[in-house]
VEXZA-27487 format. One record per atom (N, C-alpha, C): residue in three letters; residue number from 0; atom name; x, y, z. Coordinates in pm, 1 decimal, m for minus. Atoms other than C-alpha are relative to their C-alpha. Example, Ala and Ser with C-alpha at 12.3 -4.5 7.8 and 13.67 -1.06 7.14 Angstrom:
! VEXZA-27487
@code ala | pos 0 | site N | px 89.0 | py m119.0 | pz 0.0
@code ala | pos 0 | site CA | px 1230.0 | py m450.0 | pz 780.0
@code ala | pos 0 | site C | px 90.0 | py 120.0 | pz 0.0
@code ser | pos 1 | site N | px m82.0 | py m119.0 | pz m6.0
@code ser | pos 1 | site CA | px 1367.0 | py m106.0 | pz 714.0
@code ser | pos 1 | site C | px m77.0 | py 109.0 | pz 73.0
END
This chain:
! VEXZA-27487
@code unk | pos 0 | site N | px m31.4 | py 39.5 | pz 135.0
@code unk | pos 0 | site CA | px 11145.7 | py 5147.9 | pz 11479.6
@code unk | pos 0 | site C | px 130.4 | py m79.1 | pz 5.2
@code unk | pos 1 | site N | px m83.5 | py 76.8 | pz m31.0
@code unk | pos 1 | site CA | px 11350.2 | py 4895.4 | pz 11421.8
@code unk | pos 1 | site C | px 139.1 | py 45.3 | pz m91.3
@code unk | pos 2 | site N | px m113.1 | py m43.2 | pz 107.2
@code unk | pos 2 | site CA | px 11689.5 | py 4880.6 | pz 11211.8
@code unk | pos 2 | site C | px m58.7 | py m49.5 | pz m200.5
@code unk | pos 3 | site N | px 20.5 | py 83.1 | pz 150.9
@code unk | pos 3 | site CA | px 11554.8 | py 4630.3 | pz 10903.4
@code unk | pos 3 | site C | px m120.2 | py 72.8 | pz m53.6
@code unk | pos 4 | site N | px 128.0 | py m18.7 | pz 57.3
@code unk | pos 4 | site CA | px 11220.9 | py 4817.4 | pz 10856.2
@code unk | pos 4 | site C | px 28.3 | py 137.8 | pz m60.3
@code unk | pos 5 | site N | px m16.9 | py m148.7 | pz 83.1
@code unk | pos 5 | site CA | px 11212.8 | py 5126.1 | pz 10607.0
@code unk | pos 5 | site C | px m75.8 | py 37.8 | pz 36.9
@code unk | pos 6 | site N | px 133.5 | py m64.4 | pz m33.8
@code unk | pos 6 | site CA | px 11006.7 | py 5396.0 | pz 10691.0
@code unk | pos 6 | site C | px m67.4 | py 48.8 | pz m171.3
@code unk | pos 7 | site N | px 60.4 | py m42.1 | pz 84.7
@code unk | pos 7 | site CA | px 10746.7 | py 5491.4 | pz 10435.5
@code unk | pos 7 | site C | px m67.1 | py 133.6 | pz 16.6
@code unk | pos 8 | site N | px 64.0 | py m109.6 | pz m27.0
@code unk | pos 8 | site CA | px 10623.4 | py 5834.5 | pz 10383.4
@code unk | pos 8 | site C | px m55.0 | py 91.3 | pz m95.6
@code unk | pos 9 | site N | px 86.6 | py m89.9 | pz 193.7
@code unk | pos 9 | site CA | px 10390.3 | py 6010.4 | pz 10116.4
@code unk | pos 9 | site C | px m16.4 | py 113.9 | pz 11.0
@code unk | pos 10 | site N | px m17.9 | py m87.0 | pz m1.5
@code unk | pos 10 | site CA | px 10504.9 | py 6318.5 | pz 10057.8
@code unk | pos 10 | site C | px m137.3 | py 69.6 | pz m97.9
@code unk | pos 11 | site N | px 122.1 | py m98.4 | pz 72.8
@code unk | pos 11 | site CA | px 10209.3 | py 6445.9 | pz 9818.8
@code unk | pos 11 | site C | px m22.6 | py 11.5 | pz m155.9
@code unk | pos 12 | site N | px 34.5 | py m12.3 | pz 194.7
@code unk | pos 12 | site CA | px 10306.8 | py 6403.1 | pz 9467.5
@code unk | pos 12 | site C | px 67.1 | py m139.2 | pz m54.5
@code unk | pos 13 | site N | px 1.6 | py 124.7 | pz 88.7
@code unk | pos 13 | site CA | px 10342.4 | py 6107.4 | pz 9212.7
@code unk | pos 13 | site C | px 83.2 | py m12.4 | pz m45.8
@code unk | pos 14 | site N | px m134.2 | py m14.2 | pz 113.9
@code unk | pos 14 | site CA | px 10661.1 | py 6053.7 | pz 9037.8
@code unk | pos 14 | site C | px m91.2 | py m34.2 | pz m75.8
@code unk | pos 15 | site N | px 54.7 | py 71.6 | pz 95.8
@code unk | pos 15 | site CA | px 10467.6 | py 5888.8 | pz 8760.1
@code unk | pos 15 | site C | px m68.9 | py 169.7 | pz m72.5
@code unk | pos 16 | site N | px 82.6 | py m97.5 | pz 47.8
@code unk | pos 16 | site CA | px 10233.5 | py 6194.2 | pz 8705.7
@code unk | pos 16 | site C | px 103.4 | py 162.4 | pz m22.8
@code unk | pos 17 | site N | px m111.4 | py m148.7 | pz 19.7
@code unk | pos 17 | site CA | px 10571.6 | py 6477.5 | pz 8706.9
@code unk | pos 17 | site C | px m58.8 | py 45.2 | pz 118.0
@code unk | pos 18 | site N | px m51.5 | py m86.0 | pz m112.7
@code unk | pos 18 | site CA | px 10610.7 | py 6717.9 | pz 8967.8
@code unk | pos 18 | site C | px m99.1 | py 147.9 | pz m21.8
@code unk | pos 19 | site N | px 102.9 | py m111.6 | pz 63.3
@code unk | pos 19 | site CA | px 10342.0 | py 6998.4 | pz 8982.2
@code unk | pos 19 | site C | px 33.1 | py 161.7 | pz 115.9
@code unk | pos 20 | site N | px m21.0 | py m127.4 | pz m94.6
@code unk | pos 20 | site CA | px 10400.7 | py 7358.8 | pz 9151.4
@code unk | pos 20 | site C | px m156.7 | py 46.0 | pz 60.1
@code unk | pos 21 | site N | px 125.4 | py m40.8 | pz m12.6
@code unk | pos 21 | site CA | px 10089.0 | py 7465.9 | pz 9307.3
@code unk | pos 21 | site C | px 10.0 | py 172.0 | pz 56.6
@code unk | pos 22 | site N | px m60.8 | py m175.4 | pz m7.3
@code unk | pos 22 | site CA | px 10050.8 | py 7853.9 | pz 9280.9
@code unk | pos 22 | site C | px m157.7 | py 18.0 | pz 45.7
@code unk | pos 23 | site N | px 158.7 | py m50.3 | pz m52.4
@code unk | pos 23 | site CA | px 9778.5 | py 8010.7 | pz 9478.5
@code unk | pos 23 | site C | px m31.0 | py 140.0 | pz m53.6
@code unk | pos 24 | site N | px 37.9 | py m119.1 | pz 63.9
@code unk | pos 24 | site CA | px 9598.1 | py 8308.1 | pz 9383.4
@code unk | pos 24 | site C | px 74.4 | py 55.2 | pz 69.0
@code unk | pos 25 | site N | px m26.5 | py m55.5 | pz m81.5
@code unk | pos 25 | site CA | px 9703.3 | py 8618.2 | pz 9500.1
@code unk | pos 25 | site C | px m126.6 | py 77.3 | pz 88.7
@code unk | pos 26 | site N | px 70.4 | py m25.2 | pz m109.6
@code unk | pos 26 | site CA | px 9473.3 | py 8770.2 | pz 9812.5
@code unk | pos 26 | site C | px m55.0 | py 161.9 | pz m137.7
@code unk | pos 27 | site N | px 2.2 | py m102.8 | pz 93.6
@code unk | pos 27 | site CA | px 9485.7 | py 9134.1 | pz 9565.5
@code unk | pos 27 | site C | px 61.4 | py 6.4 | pz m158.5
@code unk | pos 28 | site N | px m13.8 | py m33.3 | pz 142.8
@code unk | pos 28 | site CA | px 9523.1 | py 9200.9 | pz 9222.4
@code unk | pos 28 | site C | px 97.6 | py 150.4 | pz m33.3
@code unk | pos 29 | site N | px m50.2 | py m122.0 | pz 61.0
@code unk | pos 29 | site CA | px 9769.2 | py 9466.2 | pz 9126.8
@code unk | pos 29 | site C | px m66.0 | py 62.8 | pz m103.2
@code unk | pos 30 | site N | px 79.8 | py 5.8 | pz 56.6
@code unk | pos 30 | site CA | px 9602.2 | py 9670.9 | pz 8939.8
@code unk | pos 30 | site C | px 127.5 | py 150.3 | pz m117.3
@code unk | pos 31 | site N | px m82.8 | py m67.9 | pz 115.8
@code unk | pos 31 | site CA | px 9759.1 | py 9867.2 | pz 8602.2
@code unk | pos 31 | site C | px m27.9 | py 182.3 | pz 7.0
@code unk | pos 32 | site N | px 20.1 | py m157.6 | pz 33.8
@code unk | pos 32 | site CA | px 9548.1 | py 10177.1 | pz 8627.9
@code unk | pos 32 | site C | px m5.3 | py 117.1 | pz 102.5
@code unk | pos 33 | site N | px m8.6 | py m128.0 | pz m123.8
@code unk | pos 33 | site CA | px 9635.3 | py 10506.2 | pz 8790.7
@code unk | pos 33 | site C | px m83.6 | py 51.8 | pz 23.6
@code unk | pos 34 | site N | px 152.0 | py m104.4 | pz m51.0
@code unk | pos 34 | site CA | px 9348.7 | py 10707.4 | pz 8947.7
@code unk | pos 34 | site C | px 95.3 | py 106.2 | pz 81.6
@code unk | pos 35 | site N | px 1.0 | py m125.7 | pz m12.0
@code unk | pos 35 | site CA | px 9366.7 | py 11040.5 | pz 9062.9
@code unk | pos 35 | site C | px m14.7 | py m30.6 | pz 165.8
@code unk | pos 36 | site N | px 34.3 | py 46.4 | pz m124.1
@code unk | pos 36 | site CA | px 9398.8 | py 11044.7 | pz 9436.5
@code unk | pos 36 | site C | px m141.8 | py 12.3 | pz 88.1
@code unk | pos 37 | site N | px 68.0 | py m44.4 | pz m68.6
@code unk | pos 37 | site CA | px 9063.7 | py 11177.3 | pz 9527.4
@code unk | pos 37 | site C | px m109.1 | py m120.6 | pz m17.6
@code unk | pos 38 | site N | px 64.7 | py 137.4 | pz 21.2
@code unk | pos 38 | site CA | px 8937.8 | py 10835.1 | pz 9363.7
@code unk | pos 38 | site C | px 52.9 | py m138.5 | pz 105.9
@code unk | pos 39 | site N | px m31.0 | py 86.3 | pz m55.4
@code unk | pos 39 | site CA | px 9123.1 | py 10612.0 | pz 9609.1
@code unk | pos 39 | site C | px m87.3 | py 2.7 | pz 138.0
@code unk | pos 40 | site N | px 3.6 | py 33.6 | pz m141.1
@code unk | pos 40 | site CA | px 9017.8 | py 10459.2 | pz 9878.4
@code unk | pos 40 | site C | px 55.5 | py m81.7 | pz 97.8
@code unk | pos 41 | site N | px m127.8 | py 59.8 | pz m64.9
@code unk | pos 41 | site CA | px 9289.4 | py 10366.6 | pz 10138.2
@code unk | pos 41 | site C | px m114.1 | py m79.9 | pz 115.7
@code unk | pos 42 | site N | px 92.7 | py 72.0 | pz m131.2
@code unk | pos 42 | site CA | px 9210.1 | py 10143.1 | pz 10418.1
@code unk | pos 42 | site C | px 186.2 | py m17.0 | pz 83.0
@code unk | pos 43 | site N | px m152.5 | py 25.7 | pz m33.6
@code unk | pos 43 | site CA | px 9505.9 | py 10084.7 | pz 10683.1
@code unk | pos 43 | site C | px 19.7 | py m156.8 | pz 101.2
@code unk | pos 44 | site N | px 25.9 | py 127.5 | pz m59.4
@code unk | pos 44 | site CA | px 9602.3 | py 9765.5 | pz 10863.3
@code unk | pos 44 | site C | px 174.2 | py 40.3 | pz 63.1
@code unk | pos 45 | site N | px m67.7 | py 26.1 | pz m96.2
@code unk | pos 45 | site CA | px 9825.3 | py 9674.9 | pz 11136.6
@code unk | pos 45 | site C | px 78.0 | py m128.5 | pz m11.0
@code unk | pos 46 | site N | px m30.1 | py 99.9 | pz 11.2
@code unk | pos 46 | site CA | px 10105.2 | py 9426.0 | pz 11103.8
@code unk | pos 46 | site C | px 116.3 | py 12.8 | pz 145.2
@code unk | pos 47 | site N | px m162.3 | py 23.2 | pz m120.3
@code unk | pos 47 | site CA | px 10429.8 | py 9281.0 | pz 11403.8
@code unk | pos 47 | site C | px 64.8 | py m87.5 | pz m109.1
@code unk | pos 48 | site N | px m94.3 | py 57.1 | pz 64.4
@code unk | pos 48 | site CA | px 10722.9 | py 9217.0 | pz 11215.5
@code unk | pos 48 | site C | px 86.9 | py 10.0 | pz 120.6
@code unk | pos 49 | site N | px m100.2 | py 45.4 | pz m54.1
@code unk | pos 49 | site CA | px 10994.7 | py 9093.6 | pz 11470.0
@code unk | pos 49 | site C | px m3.4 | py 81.3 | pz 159.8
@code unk | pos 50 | site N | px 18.0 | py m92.5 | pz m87.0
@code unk | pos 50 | site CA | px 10808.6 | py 9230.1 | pz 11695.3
@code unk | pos 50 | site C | px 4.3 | py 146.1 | pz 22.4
@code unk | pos 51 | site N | px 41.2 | py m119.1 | pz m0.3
@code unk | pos 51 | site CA | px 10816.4 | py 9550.8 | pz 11620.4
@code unk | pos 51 | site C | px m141.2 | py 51.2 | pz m121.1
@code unk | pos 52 | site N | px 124.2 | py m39.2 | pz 116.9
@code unk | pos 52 | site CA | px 10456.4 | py 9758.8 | pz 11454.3
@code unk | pos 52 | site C | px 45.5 | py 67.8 | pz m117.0
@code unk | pos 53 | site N | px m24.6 | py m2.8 | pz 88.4
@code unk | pos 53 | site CA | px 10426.6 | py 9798.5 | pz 11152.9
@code unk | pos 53 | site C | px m129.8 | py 68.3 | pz m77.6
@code unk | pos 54 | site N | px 95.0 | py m106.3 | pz 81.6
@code unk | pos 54 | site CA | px 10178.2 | py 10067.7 | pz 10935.2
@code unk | pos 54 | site C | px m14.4 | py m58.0 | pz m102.4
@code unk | pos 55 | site N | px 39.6 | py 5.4 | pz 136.9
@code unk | pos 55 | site CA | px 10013.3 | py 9925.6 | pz 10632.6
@code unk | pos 55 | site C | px m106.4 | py 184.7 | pz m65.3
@code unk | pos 56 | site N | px 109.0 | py m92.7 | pz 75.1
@code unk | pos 56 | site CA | px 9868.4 | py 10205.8 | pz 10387.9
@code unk | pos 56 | site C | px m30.1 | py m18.0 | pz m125.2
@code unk | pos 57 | site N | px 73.7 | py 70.5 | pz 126.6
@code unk | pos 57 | site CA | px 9644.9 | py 10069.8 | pz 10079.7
@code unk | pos 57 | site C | px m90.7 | py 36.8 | pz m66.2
@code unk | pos 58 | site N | px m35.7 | py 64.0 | pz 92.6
@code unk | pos 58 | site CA | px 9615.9 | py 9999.5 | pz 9829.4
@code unk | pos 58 | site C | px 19.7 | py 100.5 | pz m88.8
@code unk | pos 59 | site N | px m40.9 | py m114.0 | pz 104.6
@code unk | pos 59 | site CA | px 9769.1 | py 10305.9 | pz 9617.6
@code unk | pos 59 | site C | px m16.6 | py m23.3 | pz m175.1
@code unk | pos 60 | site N | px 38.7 | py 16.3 | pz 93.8
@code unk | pos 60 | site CA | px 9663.4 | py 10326.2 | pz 9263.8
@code unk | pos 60 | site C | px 83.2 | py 97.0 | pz m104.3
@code unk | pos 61 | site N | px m59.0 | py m154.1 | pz m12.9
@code unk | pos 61 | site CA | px 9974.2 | py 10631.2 | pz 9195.3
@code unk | pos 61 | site C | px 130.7 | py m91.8 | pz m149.7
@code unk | pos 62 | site N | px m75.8 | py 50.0 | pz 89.0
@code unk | pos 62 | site CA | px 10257.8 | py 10588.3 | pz 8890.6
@code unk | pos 62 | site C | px 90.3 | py m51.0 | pz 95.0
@code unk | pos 63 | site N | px m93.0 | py m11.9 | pz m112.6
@code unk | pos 63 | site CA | px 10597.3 | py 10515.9 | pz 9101.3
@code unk | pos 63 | site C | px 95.8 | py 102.8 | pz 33.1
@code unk | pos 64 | site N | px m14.5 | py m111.5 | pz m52.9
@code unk | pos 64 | site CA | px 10718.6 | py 10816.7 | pz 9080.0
@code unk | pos 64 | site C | px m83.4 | py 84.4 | pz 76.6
@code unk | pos 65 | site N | px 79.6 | py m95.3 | pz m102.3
@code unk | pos 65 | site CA | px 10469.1 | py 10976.5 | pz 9251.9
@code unk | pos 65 | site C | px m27.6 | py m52.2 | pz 137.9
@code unk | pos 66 | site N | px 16.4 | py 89.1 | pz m151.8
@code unk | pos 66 | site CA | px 10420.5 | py 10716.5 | pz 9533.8
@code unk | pos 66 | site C | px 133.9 | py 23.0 | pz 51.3
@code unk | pos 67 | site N | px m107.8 | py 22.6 | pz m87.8
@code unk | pos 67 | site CA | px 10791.2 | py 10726.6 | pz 9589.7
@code unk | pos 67 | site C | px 29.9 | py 160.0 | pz 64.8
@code unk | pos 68 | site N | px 36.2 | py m141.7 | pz m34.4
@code unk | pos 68 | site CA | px 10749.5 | py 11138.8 | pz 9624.5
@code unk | pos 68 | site C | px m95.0 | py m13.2 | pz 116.2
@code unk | pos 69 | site N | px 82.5 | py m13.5 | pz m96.0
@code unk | pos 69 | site CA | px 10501.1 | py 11086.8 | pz 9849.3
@code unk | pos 69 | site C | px 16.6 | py m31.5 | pz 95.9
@code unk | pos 70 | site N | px m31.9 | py 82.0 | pz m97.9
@code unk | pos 70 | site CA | px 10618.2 | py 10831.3 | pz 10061.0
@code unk | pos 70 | site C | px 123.5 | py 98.8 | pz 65.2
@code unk | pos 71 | site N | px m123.0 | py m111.4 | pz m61.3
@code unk | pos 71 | site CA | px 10952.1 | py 11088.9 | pz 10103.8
@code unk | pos 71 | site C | px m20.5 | py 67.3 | pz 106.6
@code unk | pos 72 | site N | px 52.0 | py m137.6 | pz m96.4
@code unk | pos 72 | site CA | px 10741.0 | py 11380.0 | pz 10228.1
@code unk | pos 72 | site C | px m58.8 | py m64.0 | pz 93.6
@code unk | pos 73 | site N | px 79.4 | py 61.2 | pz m167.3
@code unk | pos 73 | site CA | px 10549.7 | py 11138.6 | pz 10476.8
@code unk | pos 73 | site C | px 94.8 | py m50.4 | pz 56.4
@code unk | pos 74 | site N | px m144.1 | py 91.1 | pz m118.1
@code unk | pos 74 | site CA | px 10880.1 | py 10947.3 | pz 10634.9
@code unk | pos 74 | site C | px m9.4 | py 144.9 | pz 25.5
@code unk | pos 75 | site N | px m52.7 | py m82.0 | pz m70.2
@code unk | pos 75 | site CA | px 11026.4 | py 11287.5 | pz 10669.6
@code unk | pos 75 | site C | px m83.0 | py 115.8 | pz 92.7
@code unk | pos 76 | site N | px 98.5 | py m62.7 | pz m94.0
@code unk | pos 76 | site CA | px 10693.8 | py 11455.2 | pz 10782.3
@code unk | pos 76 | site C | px 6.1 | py m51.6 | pz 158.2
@code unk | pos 77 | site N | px 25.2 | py 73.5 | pz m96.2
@code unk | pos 77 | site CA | px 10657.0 | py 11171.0 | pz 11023.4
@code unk | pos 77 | site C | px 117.9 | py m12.7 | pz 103.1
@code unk | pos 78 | site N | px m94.9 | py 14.3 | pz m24.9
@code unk | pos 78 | site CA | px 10999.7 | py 11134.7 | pz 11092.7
@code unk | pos 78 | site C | px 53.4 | py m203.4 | pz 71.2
@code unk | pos 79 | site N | px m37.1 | py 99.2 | pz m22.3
@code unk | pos 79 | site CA | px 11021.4 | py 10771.4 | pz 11067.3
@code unk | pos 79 | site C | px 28.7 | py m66.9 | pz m151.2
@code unk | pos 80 | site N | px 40.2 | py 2.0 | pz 114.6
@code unk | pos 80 | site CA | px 11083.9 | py 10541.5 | pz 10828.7
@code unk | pos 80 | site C | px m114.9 | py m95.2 | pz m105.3
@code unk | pos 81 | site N | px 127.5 | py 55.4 | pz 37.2
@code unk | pos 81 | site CA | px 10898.4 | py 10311.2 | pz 10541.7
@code unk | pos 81 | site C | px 66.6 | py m18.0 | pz m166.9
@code unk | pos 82 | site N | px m55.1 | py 30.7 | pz 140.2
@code unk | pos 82 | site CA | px 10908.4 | py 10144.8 | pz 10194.5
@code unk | pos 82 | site C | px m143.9 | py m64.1 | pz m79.1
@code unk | pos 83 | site N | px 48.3 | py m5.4 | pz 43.2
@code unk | pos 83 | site CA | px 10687.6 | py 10106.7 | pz 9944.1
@code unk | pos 83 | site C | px m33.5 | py m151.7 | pz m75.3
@code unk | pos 84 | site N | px m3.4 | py 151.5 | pz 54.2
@code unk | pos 84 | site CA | px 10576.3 | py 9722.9 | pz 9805.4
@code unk | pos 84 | site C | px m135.3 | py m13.3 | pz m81.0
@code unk | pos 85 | site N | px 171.5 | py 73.4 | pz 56.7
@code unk | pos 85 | site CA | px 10265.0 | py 9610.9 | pz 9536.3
@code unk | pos 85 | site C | px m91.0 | py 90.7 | pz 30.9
@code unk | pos 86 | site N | px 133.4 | py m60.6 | pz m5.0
@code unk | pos 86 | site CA | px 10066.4 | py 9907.4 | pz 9587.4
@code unk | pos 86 | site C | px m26.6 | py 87.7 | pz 178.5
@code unk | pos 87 | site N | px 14.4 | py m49.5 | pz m135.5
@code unk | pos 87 | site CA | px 10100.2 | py 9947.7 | pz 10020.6
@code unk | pos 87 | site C | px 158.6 | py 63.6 | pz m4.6
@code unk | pos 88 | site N | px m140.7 | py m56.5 | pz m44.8
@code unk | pos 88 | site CA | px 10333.1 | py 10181.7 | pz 10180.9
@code unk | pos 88 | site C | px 12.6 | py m34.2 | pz 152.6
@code unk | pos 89 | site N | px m28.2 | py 33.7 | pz m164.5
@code unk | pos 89 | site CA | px 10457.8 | py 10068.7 | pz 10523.6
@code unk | pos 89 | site C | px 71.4 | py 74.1 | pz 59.1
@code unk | pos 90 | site N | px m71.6 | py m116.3 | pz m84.2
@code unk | pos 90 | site CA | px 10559.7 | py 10298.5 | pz 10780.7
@code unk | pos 90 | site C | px 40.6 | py m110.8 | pz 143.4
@code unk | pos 91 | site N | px m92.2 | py m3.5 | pz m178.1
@code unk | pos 91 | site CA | px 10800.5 | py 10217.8 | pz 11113.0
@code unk | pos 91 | site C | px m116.6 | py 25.6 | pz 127.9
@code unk | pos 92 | site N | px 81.6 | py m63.2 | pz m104.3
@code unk | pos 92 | site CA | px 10544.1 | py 10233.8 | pz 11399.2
@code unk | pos 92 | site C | px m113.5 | py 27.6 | pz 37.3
@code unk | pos 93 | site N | px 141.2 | py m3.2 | pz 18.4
@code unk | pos 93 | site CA | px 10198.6 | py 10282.3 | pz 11517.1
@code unk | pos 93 | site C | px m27.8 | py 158.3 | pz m41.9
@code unk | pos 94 | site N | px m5.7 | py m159.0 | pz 63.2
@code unk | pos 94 | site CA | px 10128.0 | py 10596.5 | pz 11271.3
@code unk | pos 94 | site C | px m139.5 | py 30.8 | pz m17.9
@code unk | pos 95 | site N | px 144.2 | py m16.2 | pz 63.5
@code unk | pos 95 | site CA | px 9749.4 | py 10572.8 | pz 11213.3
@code unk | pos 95 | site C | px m45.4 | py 131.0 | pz 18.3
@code unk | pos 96 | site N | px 75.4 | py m125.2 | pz m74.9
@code unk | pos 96 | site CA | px 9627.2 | py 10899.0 | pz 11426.8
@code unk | pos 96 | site C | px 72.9 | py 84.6 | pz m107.1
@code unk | pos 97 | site N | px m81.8 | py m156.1 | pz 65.9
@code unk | pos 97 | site CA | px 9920.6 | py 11108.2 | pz 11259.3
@code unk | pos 97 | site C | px 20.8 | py m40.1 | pz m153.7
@code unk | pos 98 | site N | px 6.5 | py 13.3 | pz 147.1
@code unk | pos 98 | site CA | px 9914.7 | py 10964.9 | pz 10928.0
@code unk | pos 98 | site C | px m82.5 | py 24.1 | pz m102.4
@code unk | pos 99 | site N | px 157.7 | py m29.4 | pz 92.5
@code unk | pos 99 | site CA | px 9554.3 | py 11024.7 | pz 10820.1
@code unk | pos 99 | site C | px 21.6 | py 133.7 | pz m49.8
@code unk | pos 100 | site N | px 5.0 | py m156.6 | pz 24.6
@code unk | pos 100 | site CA | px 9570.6 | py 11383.0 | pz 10828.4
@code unk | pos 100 | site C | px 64.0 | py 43.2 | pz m134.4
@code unk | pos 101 | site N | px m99.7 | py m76.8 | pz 94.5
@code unk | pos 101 | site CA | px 9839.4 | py 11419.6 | pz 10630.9
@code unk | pos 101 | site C | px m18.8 | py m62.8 | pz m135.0
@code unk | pos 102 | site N | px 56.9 | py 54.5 | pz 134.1
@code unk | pos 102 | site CA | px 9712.4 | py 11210.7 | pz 10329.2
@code unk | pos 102 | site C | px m163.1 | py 37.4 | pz m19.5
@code unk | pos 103 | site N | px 84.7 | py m104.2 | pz 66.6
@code unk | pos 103 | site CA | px 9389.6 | py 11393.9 | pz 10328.8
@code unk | pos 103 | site C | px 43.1 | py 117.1 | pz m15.1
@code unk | pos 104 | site N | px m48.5 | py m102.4 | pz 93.6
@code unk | pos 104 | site CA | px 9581.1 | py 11682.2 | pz 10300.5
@code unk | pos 104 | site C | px 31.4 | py 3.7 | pz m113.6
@code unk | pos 105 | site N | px m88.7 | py 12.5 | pz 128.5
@code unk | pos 105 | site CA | px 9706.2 | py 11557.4 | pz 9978.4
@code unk | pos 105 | site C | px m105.1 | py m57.5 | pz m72.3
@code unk | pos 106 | site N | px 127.2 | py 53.6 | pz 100.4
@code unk | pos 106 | site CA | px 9314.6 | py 11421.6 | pz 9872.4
@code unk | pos 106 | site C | px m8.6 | py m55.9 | pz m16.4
@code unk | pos 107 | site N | px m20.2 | py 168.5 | pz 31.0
@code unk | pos 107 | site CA | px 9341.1 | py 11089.8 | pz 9914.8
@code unk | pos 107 | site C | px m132.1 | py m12.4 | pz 79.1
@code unk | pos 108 | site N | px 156.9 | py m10.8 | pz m57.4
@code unk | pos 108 | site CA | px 8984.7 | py 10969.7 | pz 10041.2
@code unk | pos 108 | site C | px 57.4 | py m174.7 | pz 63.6
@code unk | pos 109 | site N | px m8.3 | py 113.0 | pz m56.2
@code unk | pos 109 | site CA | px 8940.0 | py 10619.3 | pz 10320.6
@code unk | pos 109 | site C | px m109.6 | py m1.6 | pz m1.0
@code unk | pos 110 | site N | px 144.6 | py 89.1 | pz 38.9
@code unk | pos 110 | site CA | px 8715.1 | py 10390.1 | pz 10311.9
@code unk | pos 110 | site C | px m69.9 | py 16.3 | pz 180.5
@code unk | pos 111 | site N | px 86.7 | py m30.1 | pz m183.0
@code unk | pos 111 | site CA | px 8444.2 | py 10447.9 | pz 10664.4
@code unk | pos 111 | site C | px 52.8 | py m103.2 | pz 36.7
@code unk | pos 112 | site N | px m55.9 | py 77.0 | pz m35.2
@code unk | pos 112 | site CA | px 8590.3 | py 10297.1 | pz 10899.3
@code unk | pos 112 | site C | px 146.8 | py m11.0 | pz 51.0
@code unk | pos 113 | site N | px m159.9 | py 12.1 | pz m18.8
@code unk | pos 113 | site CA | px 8931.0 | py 10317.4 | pz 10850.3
@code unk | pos 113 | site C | px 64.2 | py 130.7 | pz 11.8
END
């Protein structure tokens, strides 16, 4: 490229037409209504954040007081820790084997499979 030549480059939107945000759905729906835990059905998923694992547990349907009660007695059951976001609770670690148990103790139902 030389010095006299401008570069041109089309970024994607129109001045003429304004400036538009494009919002994607979201993947889940938060959902308003509480169910009873024996109505849920959790499923769990596996994430690497910074390289270290990471415990999804989903999709809770609980007020927030009661999820954040819950989530208490499982860190300190587990003895790790974990925070609560949109419905999943994420735990510190690969917890799946020792985590099930202890949320059917408490009547929470998973989906086959998981």
């Amino acid at each position: 490229m030389s010095r006299g030549k401008k570069l041109d480059i089309f970024i994607g939107a129109d001045i003429k037409d304004d400036w538009a945000e494009v919002q994607t759905p979201r993947k889940s729906t938060i959902s308003k209504e509480i169910k009873e835990p024996q109505k849920h059905f959790l499923v769990f998923a596996k994430e690497k954040r910074r390289g270290k694992t990471v415990t999804l547990v989903g999709e809770f349907q609980i007020s927030k007081e009661d999820a954040s009660k819950t989530l208490k007695s499982l860190k300190k059951r587990l003895g790790c820790g974990g925070s609560y976001k949109e419905g999943w609770m994420e735990f510190q670690g690969e917890l799946k084997d020792k985590l099930r148990p202890l949320l059917v103790k408490e009547d929470f139902r998973f989906k086959h499979g998981h």
